[in-house]
C-alpha positions as CSV (number, residue, x, y, z in Angstrom):
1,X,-14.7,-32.5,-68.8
2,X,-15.3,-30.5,-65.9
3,X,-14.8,-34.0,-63.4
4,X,-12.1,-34.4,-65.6
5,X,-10.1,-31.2,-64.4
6,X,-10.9,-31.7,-60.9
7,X,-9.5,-34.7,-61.1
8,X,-6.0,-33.9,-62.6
9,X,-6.3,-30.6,-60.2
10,X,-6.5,-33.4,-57.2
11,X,-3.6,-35.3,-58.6
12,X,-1.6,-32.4,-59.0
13,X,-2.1,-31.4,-55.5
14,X,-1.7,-34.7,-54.0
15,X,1.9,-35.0,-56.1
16,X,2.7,-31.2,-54.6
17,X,2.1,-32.2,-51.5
18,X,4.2,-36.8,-51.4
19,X,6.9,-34.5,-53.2
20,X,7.4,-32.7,-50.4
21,X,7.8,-35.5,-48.6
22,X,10.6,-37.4,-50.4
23,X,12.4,-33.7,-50.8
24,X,13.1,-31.4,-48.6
25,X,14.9,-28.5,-51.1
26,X,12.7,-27.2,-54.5
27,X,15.0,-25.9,-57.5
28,X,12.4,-24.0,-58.9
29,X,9.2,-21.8,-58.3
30,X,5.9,-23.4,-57.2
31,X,4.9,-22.2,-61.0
32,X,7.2,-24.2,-62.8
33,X,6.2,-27.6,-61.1
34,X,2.6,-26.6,-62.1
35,X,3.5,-26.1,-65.7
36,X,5.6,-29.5,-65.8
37,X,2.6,-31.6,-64.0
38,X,0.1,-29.8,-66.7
39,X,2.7,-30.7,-69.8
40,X,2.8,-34.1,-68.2
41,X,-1.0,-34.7,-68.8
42,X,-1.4,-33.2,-72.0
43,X,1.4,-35.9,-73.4
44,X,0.0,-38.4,-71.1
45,X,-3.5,-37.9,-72.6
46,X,-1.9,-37.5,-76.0
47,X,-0.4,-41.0,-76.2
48,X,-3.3,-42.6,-74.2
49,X,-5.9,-41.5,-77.2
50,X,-3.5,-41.8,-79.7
51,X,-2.1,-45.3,-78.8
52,X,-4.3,-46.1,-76.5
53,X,-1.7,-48.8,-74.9
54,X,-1.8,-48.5,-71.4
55,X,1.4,-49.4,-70.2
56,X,2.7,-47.0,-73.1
57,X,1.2,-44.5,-71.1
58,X,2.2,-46.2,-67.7
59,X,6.0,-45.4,-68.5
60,X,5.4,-41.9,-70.2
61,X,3.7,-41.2,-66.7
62,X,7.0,-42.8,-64.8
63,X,9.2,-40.8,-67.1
64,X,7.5,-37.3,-66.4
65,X,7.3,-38.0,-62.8
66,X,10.9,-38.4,-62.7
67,X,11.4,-35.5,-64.7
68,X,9.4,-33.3,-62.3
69,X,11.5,-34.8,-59.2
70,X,14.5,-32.8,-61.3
71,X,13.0,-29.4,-59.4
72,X,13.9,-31.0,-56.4
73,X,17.5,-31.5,-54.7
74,X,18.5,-35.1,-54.3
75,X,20.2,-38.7,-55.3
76,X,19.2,-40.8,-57.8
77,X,18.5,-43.6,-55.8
78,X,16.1,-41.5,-54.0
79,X,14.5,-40.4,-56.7
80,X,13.2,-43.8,-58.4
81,X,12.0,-44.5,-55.3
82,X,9.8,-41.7,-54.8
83,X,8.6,-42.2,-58.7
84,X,7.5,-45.3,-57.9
85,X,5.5,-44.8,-54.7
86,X,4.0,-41.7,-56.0
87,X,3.3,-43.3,-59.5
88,X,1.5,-46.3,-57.4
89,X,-0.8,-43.2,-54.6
90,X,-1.6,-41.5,-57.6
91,X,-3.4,-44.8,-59.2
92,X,-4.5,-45.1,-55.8
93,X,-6.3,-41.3,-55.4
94,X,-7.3,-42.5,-59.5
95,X,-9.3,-45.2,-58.2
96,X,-11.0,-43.5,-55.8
97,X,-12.2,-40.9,-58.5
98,X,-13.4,-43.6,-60.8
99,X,-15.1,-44.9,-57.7
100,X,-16.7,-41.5,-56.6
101,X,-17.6,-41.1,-60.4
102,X,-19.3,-44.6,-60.7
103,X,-21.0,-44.0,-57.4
104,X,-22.8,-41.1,-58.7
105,X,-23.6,-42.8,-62.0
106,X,-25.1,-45.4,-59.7
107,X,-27.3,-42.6,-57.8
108,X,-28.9,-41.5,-60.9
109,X,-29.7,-44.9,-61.8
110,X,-31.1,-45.0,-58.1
111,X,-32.9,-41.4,-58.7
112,X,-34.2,-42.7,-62.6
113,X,-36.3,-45.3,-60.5
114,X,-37.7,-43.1,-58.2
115,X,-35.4,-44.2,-55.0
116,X,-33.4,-40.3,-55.5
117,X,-33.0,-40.1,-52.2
118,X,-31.2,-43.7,-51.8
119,X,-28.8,-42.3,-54.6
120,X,-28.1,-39.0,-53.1
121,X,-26.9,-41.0,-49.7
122,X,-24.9,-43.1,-52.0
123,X,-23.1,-41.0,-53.7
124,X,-22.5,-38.9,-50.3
125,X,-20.9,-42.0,-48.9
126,X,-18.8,-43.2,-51.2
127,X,-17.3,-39.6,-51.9
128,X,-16.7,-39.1,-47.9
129,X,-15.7,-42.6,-47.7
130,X,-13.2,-41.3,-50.6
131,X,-12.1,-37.6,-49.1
132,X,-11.7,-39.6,-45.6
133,X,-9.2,-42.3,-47.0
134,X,-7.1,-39.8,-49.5
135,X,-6.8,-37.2,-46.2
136,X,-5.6,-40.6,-44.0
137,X,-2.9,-40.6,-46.7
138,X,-2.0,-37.0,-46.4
139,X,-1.9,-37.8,-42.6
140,X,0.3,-41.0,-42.6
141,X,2.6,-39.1,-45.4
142,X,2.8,-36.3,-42.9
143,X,4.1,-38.0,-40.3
144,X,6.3,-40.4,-41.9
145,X,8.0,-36.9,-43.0
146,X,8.2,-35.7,-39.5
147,X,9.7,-39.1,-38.8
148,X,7.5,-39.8,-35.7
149,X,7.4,-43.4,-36.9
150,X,10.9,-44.3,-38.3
151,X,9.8,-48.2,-39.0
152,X,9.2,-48.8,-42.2
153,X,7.6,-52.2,-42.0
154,X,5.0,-49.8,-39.9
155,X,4.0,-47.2,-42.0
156,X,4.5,-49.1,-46.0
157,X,1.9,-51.8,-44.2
158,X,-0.3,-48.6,-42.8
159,X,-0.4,-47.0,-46.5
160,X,-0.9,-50.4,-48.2
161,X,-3.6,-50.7,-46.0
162,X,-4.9,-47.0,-47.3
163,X,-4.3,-47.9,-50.6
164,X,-6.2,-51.5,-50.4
165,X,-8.8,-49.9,-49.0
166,X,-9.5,-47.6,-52.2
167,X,-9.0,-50.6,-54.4
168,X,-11.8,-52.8,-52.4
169,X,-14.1,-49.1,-52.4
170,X,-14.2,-49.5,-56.5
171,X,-14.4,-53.1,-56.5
172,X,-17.5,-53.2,-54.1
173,X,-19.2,-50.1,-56.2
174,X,-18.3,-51.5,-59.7
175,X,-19.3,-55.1,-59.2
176,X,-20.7,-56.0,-55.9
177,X,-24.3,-56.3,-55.4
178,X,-25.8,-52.8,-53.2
179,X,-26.1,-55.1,-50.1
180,X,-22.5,-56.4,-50.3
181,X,-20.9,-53.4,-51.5
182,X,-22.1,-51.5,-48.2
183,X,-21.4,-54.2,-45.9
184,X,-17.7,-54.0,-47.5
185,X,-17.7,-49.7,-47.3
186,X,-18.7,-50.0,-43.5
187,X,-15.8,-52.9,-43.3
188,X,-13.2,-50.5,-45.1
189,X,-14.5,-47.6,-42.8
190,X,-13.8,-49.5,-39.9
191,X,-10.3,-51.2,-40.8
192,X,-9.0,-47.5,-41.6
193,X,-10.6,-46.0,-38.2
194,X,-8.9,-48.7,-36.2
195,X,-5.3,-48.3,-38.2
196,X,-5.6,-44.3,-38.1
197,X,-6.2,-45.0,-34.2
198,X,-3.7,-47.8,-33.8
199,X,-1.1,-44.8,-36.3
200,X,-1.3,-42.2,-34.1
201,X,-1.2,-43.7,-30.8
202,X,2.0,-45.3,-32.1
203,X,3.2,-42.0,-33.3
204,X,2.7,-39.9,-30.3
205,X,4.0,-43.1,-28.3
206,X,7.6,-42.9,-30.6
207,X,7.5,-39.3,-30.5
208,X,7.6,-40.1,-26.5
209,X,10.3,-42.3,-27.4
210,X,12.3,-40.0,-29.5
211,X,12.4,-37.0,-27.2
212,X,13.5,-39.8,-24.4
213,X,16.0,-41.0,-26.8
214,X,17.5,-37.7,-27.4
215,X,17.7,-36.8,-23.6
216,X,19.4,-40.2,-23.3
217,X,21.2,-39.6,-26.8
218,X,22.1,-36.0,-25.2
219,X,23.1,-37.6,-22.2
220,X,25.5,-40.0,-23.7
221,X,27.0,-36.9,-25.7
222,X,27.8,-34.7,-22.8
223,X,29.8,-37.9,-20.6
224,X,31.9,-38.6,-23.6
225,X,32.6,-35.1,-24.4
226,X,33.4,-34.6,-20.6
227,X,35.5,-37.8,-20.5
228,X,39.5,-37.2,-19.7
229,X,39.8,-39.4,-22.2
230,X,40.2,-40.3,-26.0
231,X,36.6,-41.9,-27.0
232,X,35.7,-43.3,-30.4
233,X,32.5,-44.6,-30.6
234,X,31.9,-47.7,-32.9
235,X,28.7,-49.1,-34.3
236,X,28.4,-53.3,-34.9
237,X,29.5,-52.9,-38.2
238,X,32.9,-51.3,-37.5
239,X,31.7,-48.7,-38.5
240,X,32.7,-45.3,-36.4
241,X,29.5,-43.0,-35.3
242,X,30.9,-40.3,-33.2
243,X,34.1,-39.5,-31.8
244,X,34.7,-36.6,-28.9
245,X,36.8,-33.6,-29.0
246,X,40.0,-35.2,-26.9
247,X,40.7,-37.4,-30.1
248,X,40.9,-34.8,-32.2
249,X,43.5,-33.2,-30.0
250,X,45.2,-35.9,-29.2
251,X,45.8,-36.9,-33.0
252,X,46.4,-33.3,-33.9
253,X,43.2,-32.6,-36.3
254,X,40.8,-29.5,-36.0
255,X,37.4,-31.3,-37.6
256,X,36.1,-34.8,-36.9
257,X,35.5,-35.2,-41.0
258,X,39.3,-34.9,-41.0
259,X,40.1,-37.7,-38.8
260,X,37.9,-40.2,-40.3
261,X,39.2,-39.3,-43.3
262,X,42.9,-39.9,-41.8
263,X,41.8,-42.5,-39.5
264,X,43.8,-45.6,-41.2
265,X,46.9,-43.6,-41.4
266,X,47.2,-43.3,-37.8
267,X,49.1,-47.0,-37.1
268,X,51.3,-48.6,-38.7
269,X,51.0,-51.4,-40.7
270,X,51.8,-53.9,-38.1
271,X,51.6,-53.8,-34.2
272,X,54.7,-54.6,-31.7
273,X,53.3,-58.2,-31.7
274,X,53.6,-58.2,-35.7
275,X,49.9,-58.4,-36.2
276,X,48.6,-56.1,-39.3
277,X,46.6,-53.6,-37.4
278,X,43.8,-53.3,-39.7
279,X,43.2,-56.7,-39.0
280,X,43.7,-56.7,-35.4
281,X,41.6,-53.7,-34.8
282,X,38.6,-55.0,-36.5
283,X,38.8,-58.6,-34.3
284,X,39.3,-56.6,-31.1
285,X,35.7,-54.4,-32.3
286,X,33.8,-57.7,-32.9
287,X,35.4,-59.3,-29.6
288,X,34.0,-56.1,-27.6
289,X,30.5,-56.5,-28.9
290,X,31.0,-60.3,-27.6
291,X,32.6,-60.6,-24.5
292,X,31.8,-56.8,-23.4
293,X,35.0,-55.1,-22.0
294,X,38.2,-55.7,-22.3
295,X,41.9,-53.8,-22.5
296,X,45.0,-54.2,-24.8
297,X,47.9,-52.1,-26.2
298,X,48.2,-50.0,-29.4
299,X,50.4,-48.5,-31.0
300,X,49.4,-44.9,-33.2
301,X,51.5,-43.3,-35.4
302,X,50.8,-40.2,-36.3
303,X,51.3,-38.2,-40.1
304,X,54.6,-36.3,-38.6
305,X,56.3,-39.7,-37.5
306,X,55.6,-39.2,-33.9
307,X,54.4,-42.8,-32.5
308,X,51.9,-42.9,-29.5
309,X,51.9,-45.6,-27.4
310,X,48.5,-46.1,-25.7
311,X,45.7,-48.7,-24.2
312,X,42.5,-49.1,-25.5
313,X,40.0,-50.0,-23.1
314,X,36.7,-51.3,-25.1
315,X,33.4,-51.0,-23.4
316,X,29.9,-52.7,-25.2
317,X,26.8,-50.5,-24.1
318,X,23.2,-50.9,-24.9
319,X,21.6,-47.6,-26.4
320,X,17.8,-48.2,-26.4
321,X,17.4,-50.9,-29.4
322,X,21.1,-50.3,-30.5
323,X,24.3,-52.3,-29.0
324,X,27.6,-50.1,-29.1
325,X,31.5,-50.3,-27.9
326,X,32.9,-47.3,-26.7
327,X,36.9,-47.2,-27.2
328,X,38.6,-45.4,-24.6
329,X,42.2,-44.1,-25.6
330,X,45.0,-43.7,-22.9
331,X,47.7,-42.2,-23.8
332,X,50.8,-44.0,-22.2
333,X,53.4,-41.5,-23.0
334,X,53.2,-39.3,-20.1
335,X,52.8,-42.9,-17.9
336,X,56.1,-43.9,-19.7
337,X,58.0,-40.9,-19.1
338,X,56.9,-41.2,-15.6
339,X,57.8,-45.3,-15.4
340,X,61.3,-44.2,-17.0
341,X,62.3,-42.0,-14.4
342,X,60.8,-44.1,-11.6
343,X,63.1,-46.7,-13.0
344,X,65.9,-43.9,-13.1
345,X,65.3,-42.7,-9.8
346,X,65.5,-46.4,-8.4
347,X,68.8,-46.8,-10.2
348,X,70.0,-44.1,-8.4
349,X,68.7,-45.4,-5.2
350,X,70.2,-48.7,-5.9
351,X,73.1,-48.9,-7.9
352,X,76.5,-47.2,-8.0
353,X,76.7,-43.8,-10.0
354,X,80.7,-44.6,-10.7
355,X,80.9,-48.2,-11.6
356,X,76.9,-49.1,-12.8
357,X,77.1,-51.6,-10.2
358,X,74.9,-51.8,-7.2
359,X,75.8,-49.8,-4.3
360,X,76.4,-51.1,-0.5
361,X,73.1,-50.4,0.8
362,X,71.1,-52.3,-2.3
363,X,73.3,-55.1,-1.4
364,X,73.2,-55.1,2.1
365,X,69.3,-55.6,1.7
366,X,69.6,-58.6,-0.7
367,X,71.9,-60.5,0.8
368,X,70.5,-60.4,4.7
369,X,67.3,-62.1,2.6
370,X,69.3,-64.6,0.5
371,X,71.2,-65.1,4.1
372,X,68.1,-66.5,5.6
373,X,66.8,-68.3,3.0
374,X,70.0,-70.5,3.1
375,X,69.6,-70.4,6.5
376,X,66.2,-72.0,6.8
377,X,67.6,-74.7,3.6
378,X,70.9,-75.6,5.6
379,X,72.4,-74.4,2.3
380,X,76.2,-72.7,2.0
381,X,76.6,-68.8,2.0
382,X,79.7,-67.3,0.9
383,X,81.1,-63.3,1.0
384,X,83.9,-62.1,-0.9
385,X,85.5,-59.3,-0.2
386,X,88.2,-57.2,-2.4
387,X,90.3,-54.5,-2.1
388,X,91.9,-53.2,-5.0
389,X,96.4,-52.7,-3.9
390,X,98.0,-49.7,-4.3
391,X,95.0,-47.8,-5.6
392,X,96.4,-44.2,-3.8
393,X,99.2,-44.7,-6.2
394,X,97.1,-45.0,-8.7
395,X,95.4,-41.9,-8.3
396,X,98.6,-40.2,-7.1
397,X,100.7,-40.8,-10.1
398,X,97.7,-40.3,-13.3
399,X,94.8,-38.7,-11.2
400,X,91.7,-39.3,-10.0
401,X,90.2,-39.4,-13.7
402,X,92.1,-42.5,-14.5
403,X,91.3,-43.9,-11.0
404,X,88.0,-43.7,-11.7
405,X,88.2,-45.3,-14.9
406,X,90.3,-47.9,-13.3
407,X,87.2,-48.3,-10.9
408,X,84.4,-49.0,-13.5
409,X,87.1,-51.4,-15.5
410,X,87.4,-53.7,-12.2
411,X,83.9,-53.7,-11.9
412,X,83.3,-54.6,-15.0
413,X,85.5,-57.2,-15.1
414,X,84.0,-58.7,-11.8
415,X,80.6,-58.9,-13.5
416,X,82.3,-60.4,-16.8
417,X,83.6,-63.2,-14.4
418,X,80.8,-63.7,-12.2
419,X,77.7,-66.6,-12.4
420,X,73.9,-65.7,-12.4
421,X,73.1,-66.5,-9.0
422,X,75.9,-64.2,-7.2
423,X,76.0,-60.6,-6.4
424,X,78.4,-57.6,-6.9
425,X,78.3,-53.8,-5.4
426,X,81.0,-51.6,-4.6
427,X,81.7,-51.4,-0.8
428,X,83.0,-48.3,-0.4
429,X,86.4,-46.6,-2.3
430,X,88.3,-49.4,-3.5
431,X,86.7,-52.0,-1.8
432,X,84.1,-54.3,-4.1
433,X,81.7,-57.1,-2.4
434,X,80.6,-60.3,-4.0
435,X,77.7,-62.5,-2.6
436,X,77.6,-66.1,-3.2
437,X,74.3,-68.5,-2.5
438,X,74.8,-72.9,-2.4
439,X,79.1,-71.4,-2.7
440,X,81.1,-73.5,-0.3
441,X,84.5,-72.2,0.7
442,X,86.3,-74.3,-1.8
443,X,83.5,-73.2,-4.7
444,X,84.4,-69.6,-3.5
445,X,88.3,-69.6,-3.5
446,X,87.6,-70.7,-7.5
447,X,85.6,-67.7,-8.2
448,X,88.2,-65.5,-6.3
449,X,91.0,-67.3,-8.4
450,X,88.7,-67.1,-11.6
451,X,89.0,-62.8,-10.9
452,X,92.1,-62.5,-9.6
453,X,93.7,-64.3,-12.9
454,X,91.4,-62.0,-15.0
455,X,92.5,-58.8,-13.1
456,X,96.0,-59.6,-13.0
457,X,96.6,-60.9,-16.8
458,X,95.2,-58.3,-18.0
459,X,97.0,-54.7,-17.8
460,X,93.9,-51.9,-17.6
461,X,94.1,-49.7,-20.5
462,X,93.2,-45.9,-19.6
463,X,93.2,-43.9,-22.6
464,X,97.0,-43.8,-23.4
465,X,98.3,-45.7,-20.0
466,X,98.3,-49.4,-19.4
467,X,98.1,-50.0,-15.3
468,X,98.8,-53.3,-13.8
469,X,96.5,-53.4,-11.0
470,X,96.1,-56.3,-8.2
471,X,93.5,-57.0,-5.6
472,X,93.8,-58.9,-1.9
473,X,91.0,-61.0,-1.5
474,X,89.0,-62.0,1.5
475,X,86.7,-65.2,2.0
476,X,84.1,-66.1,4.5
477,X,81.5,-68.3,4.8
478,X,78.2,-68.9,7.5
479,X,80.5,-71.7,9.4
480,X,77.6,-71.6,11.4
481,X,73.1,-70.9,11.2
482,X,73.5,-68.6,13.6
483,X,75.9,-66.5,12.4
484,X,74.7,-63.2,10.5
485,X,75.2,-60.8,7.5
486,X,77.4,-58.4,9.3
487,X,79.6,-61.2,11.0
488,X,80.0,-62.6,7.4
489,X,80.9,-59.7,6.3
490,X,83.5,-58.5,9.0
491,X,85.4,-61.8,8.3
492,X,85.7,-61.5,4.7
493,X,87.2,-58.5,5.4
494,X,89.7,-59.4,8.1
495,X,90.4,-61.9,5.4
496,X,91.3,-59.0,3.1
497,X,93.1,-57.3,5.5
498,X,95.0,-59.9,6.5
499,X,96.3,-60.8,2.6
500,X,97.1,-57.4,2.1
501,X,99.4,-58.1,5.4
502,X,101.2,-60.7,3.4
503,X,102.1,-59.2,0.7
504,X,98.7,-58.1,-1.3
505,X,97.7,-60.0,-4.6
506,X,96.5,-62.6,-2.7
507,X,93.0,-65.0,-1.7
508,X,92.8,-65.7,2.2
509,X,90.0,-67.8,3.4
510,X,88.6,-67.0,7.0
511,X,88.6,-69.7,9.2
């Protein structure tokens, strides 16, 4: 009776002590679990003499284990899993008692034929043997729970070995011959010195490798956080493990649990190239951990309607055993703004304010290049000058309001009329330029005819006056390859001058 209680007192201590490492949280007072594990053998003992059916008893012993794990704070999942690993210890540490209780049965017989002190060292070996490979289990339990070993192949192969070892202890006492069973003890005494030695160097060495890690780990955590960017970092899986603080505040959310839980709201369905970007933004994850770096548009909308566009640059990094891409977000709408009024600034630079069409100098600069590329190809180059008649009058009689209007009409009329490869700007006051490339004179005088029919034909409207406007039109072309922009130029506009001489409202080619 007495080895009896000691026994249940040990198995209630060594289930104290693997509960606390499968839980970290007790519901109730150190009493209570007492008082369950003590109801739990006076029901398991109950059935066992009553029934005696062994696996009867098995599952009333699986039952009431799970039933204690209720004082404890966790899932489900993790609690069947403890049952069973404790349930399978505890037979373990069971076997080792029916061992050390055999053993000394076996040193009394040793003691009843005279050879007492053969039994006494028997029975002191096996129950060492038996305190030294239940403490190697407290050991291994203990660090698995400070997780200085995190592989599990590792440490469920360390405690089978534990766990064999009590098995082969009551084997070699119950059925081996003296000789073999302590040639199989000092074998079992070795295997467990050499795995406790080979367990705790490999402990203290990942312990070395944790704290490393964590630097590294720590490391890692202050560049992103430092980053002037956006970074979302993603794990093979697709599956997000850390984001820093500039996506939060570029997406507008005060806690990172509340942009993961917003995360596939924040693009639209479909990305300028019509791609669903669910789709889209898993393949560009998987082709990072491929090919290693790489850089594409996106599009983010975000919950108040306000869309960002932005480029993802997507960077694979090795972390220790662990591959990961690191998505860094650009946000392009500052760069846009900029781009747009770069691209205003030129057009203020280059093209007319009045008329929208290019202004002297922008024109002055394209055509001395398209000049000597027809120069060096023997090709034609033609200049057209225009000068619009009577304009003063025009402003005179309906003000300069309506001349201006009248402006922008001609000049829109003169890029209505015009082909692809020519050039327009306005000169200066009334006086409009066209550049022609591969236009002989006779090609030019039918694109002066072309605009002076459209001009003329055509009253301009301005608001409730119609104006009948003309233009004297001047033609030149390089009648030579030595002759330049500017000499071009100043005979299109003799030409001009010289139909204006005539009458006005007419084409006069320089020759």
């Amino acid at each position: 009776m007495l080895a009896y209680l000691m026994y249940n007192f040990m198995n209630m201590f060594a289930l104290e002590r693997f509960m606390g490492v499968f839980f970290e949280t007790r519901r109730t007072a150190k009493g209570l679990f007492v008082l369950s594990f003590i109801l739990l053998y006076i029901l398991s003992s109950f059935v066992f003499v009553m029934f005696n059916i062994p696996a009867l008893s098995m599952f009333i012993n699986l039952a009431a284990y799970y039933l204690i794990t209720l004082n404890y704070e966790s899932a489900f999942k993790k609690r069947l899993i403890a049952v069973v690993s404790i349930f399978a210890i505890v037979m373990a540490i069971e076997s080792v008692f029916v061992a050390f209780v055999m053993s000394v049965q076996l040193g009394s017989i040793f003691e009843d034929a005279g050879v007492a002190e053969a039994g006494q060292t028997w029975a002191f070996l096996v129950l060492g043997l038996s305190t030294y490979l239940i403490s190697l289990l407290f050991r291994r339990f203990s660090n698995i729970k400070k997780n200085t070993i995190v592989s599990t192949e590792f440490w469920v192969s360390s405690l089978a070995i534990s766990i064999a070892s009590m098995f082969f202890l009551f084997s070699a006492i119950a059925y081996f011959p003296k000789v073999t069973a302590v040639f199989t003890i000092a074998v079992i005494f070795v295997i467990n010195m050499f795995t406790f030695y080979l367990h705790d160097t490999l402990a203290m060495a990942f312990a070395d490798k944790l704290k490393v890690m964590e630097e590294v780990k720590e490391r890692m955590r202050v560049m992103v956080d430092t980053s002037p960017l956006a970074c979302i970092i993603f794990e093979e899986n697709g599956s997000i493990l850390d984001i820093n603080e500039r996506v939060l505040k570029l997406f507008g959310f005060s806690s990172k649990q509340g942009y993961m839980d917003n995360m596939s709201s924040l693009s639209p369905e479909r990305q300028p190239d019509g791609r669903l970007s669910k789709e889209k933004r898993e393949e560009n994850i998987k082709r990072a951990f491929k090919e290693g770096s790489f850089s594409i548009e996106w599009l983010y909308q975000l919950p108040q309607g306000d869309v960002i566009p932005a480029e993802l640059t997507l960077e694979r990094v090795a972390f220790f055993e662990q591959t990961l891409v690191i998505c860094y977000i650009q946000d392009l709408r500052e760069i846009k703004s900029l781009l747009a009024m770069k691209e205003h600034l030129e057009n203020l630079a280059f093209t007319d304010e009045l008329t929208g069409i290019y202004n002297r100098r922008y024109f002055m600069n394209i055509a001395e290049k398209q000049l000597n590329n027809c120069k060096k190809d023997g090709r034609p180059f033609s200049i057209i000058m225009l000068d619009i008649d009577y304009f003063k009058s025009v402003n005179d009689n309906y003000g300069h309001l309506a001349g201006d209007e009248a402006l922008k009409i001609f000049a829109g009329r003169l890029k209505h009329v015009l082909r692809k490869n020519s050039l327009v700007a306005r000169y200066g006051g009334e006086e409009f330029i066209v550049m022609l490339k591969d236009a002989s004179m006779e090609d030019s005088y039918e694109t002066a005819k072309r605009i002076q029919d459209n001009i003329v034909k055509t009253p301009f409207v301005i608001g409730e006056i119609s104006v009948h406007i003309t233009t004297s039109i001047g033609i030149a072309t390089n009648l030579n390859e030595n002759m330049e922009l500017q000499e071009i130029i100043h005979n299109a506009d003799s030409a001009a001058y010289k139909a204006k001489e005539l009458g006005r409202n007419k084409i006069i080619l320089y020759s």
